[in-house]
C-alpha positions as CSV (number, residue, x, y, z in Angstrom):
1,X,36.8,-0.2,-22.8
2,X,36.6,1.1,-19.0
3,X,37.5,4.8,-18.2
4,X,39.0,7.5,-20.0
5,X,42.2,8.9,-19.4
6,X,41.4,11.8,-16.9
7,X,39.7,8.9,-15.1
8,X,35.6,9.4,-16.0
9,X,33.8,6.6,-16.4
10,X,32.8,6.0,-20.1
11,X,29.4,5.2,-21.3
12,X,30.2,1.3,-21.0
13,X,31.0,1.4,-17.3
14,X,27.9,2.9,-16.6
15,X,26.2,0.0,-19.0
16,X,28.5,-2.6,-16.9
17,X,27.5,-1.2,-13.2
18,X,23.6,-1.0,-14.4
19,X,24.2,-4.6,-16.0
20,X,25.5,-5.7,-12.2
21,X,22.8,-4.2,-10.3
22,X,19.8,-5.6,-12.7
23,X,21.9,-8.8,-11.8
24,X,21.7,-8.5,-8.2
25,X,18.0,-7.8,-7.9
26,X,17.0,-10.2,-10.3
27,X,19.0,-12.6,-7.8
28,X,17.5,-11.5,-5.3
29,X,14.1,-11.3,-6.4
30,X,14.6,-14.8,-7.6
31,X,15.2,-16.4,-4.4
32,X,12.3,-14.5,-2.6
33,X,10.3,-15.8,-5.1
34,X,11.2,-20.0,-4.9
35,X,10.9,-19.0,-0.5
36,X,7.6,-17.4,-0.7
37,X,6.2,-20.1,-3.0
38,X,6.9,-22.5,-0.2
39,X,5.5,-20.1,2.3
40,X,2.7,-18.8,0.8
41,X,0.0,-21.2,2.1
42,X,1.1,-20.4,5.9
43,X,1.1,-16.6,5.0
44,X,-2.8,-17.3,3.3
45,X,-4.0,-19.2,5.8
46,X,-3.2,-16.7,8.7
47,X,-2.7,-13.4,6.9
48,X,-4.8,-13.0,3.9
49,X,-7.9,-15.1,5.2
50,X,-7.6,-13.1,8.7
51,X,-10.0,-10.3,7.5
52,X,-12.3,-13.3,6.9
53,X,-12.5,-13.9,10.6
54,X,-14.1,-12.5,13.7
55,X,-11.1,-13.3,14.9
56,X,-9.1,-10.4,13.5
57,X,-7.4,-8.1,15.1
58,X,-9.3,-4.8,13.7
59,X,-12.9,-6.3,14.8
60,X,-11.6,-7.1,18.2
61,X,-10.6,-3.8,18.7
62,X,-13.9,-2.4,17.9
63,X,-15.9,-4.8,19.8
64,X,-13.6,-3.6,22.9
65,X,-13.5,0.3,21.8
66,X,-17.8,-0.8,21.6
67,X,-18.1,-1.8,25.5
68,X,-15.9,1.5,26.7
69,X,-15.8,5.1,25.6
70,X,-16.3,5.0,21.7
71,X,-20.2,4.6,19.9
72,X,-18.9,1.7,17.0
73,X,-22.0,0.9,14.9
74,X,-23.2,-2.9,15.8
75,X,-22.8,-3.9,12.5
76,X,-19.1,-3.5,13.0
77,X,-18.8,-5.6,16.3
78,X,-21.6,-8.4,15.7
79,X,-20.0,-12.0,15.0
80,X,-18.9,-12.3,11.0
81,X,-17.7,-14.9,9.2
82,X,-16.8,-15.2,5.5
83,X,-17.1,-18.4,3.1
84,X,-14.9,-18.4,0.2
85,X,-15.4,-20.5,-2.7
86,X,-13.5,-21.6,-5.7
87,X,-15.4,-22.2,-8.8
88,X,-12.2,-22.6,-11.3
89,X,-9.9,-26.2,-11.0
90,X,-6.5,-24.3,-11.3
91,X,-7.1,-21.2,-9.6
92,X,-5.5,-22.2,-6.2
93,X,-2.5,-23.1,-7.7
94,X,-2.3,-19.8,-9.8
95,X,-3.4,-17.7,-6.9
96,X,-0.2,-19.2,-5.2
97,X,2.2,-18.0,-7.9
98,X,0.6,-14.6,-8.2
99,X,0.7,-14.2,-4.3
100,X,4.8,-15.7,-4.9
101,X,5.0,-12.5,-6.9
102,X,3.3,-9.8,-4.8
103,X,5.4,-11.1,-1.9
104,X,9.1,-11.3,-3.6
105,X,8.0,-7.7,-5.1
106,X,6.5,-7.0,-1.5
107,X,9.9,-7.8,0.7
108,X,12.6,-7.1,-2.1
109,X,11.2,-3.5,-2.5
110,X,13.4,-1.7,-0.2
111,X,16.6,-3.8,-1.6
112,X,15.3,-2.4,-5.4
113,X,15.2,0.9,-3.8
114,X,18.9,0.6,-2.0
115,X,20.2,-0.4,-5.3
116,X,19.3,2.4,-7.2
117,X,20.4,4.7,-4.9
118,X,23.9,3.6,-5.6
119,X,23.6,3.5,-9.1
120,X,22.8,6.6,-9.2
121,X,24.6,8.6,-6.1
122,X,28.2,9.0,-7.9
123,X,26.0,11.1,-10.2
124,X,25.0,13.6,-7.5
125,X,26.1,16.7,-5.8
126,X,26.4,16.4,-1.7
127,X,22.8,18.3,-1.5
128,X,20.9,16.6,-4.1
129,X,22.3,13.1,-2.3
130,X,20.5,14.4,0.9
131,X,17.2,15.2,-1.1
132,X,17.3,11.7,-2.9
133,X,18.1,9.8,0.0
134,X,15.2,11.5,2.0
135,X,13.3,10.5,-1.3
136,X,13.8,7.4,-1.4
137,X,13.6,6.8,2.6
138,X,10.4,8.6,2.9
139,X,8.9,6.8,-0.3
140,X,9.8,3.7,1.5
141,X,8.3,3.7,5.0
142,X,5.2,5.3,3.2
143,X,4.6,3.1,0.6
144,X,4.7,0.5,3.8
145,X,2.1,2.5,6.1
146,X,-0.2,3.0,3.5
147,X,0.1,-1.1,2.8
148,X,-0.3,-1.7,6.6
149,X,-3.4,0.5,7.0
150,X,-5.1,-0.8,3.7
151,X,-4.8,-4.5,5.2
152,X,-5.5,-3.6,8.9
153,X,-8.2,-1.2,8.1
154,X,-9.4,-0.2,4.4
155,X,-9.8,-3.7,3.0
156,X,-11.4,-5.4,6.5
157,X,-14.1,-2.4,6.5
158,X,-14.7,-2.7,3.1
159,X,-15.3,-6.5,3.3
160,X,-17.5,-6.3,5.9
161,X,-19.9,-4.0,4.5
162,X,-19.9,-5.1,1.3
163,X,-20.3,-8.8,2.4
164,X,-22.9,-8.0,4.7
165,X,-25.0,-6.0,2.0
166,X,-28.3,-7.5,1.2
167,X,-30.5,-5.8,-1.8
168,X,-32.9,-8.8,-1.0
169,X,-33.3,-11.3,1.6
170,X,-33.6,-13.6,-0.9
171,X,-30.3,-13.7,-1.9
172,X,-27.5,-15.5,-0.1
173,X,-23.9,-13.8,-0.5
174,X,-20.9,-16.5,-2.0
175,X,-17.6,-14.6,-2.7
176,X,-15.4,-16.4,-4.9
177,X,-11.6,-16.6,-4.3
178,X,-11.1,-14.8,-7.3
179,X,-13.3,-11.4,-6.2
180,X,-11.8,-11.7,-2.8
181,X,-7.8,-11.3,-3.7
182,X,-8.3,-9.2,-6.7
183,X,-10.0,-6.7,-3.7
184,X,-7.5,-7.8,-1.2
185,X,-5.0,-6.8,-3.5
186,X,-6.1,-3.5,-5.4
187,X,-7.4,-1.7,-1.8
188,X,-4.0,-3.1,0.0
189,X,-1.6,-1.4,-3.2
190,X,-3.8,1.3,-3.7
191,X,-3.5,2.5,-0.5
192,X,0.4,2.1,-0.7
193,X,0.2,4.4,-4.1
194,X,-2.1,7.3,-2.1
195,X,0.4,7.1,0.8
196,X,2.8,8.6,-1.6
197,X,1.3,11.9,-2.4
198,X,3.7,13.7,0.4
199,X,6.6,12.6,-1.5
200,X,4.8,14.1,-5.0
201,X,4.2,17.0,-3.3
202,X,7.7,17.6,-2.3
203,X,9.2,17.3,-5.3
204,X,6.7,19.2,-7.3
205,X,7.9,21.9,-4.3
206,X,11.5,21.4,-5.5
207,X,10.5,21.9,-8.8
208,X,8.7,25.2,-8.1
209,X,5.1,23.8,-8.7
210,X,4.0,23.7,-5.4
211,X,3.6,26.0,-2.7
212,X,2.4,26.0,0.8
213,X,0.3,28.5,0.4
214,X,-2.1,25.8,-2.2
215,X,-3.1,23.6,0.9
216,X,-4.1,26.5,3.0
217,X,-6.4,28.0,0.4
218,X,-7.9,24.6,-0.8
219,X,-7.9,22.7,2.5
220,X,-12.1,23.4,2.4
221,X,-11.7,21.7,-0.9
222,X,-9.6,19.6,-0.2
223,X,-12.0,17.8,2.7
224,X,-15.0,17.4,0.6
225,X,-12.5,15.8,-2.3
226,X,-10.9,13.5,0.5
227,X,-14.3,12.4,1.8
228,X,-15.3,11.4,-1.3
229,X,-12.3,9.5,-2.3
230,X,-12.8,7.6,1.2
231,X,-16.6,7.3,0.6
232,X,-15.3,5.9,-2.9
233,X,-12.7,3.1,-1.4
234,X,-15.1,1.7,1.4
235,X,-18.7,2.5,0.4
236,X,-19.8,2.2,4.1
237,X,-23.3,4.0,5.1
238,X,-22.2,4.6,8.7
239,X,-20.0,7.9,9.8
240,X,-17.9,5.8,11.7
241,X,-16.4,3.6,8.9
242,X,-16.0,6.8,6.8
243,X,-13.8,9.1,9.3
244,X,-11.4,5.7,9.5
245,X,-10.9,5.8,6.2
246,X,-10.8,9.8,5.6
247,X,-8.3,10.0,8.7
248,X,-5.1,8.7,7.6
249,X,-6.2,10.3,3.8
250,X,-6.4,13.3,5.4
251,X,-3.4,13.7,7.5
252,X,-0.9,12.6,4.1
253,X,-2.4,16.2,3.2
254,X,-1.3,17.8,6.0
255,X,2.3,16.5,6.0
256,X,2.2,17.0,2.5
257,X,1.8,20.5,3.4
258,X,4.7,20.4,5.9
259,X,7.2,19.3,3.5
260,X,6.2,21.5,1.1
261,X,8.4,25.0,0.7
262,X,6.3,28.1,2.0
């Protein structure tokens, strides 16, 4: 069975294009997979052990901001190194599969999203095309952004402090491999999930939920809330550490606020 005879597309082409795409991705996602298996200890060794550095990026940039204009706590520019152990036999090979995953999930993302939006466009009228394809564009780069500033500056502050912490001087800190990526990867995706709240605020605008008038009346609020939540994600003493993290937090609520129907 393929279309009816004024030319719609019955239930079983739909089933047949869906079948296709789920087809395509799974391809797709396939392939990524077997190539980032085989690079996934190049990508360790020089992307996911970086924060472990003095060496990285984020903590050269302080030491420099430290010797010019901008008051960086020391603890943030004083040398630092991380040692990471492995206390199970298998988990190195295991942590190469899971990071396999995350990365063919990681790069195949916007092919997923491409995808969908032509499984579903034929469905839609000229102006909700325009609102989905603004959707799913904006989603996109966002999710990305909030992925780049959880690596580049959420997870490296975090680490540091929490690394750095002594209760005692009597105790000597050993992070296992294990407690490293399962932070590595919850702050990094985390971040990419809170970097979505302008696109929830949107469409809870299209939907008549949400007006611009709620971020002008609960902005006060909304500041004490935001600190907190960055408070929560790095639990850093110093002010500095805290306005990095509450910066980008705060400015998704003010372009939530922009796209958001007065």
């Amino acid at each position: 069975m393929t279309s009816t005879d004024n030319g719609e597309a019955t239930f079983w082409d739909h089933l047949e294009v869906l079948r296709w795409m789920l087809i395509r991705i799974i391809v797709v996602w396939t392939a990524l997979l077997v190539l980032g298996f085989a690079f996934i200890p190049w990508l360790f060794d020089h992307v996911v052990m970086a924060p472990t550095s003095n060496n990285f990026f984020l903590y050269r940039w302080l030491a420099a901001l430290s010797g010019h204009f901008i008051p960086v706590p020391a603890d943030l520019v004083r040398p630092f190194h991380v040692s990471v152990i492995n206390l199970k036999l298998a988990s190195q090979f295991f942590l190469q599969c899971e990071l396999a995953f995350w990365f063919s999930l990681l790069v195949s993302f916007p092919y997923v999203v491409f995808e969908l939006w032509r499984f579903i466009c034929p469905a839609l009228y000229n102006n909700e095309k325009r609102g989905v394809r603004f959707t799913f564009f904006l989603g996109t780069v966002l999710f990305y952004m909030g992925c780049t500033v959880g690596y580049s500056l959420v997870f490296p502050l975090t680490l540091r402090f929490l690394y750095t912490y002594q209760l005692s001087a009597a105790i000597s800190n050993q992070l296992s491999l294990e407690s490293y990526m399962d932070n590595f990867l919850m702050l990094i995706f985390m971040m990419g999930i809170i970097f979505e709240l302008p696109i929830l605020s949107w469409l809870l605008s299209k939907l008549g939920l949400l007006r611009r008038s709620f971020f002008s009346r609960y902005r006060r609020h909304a500041v004490v809330v935001l600190l907190v939540v960055a408070a929560f994600i790095t639990p850093s003493s110093d002010p500095f550490t805290l306005f990095a993290v509450f910066l980008p937090i705060y400015l998704l609520w003010e372009l939530s606020a922009l796209l958001v129907k007065k």
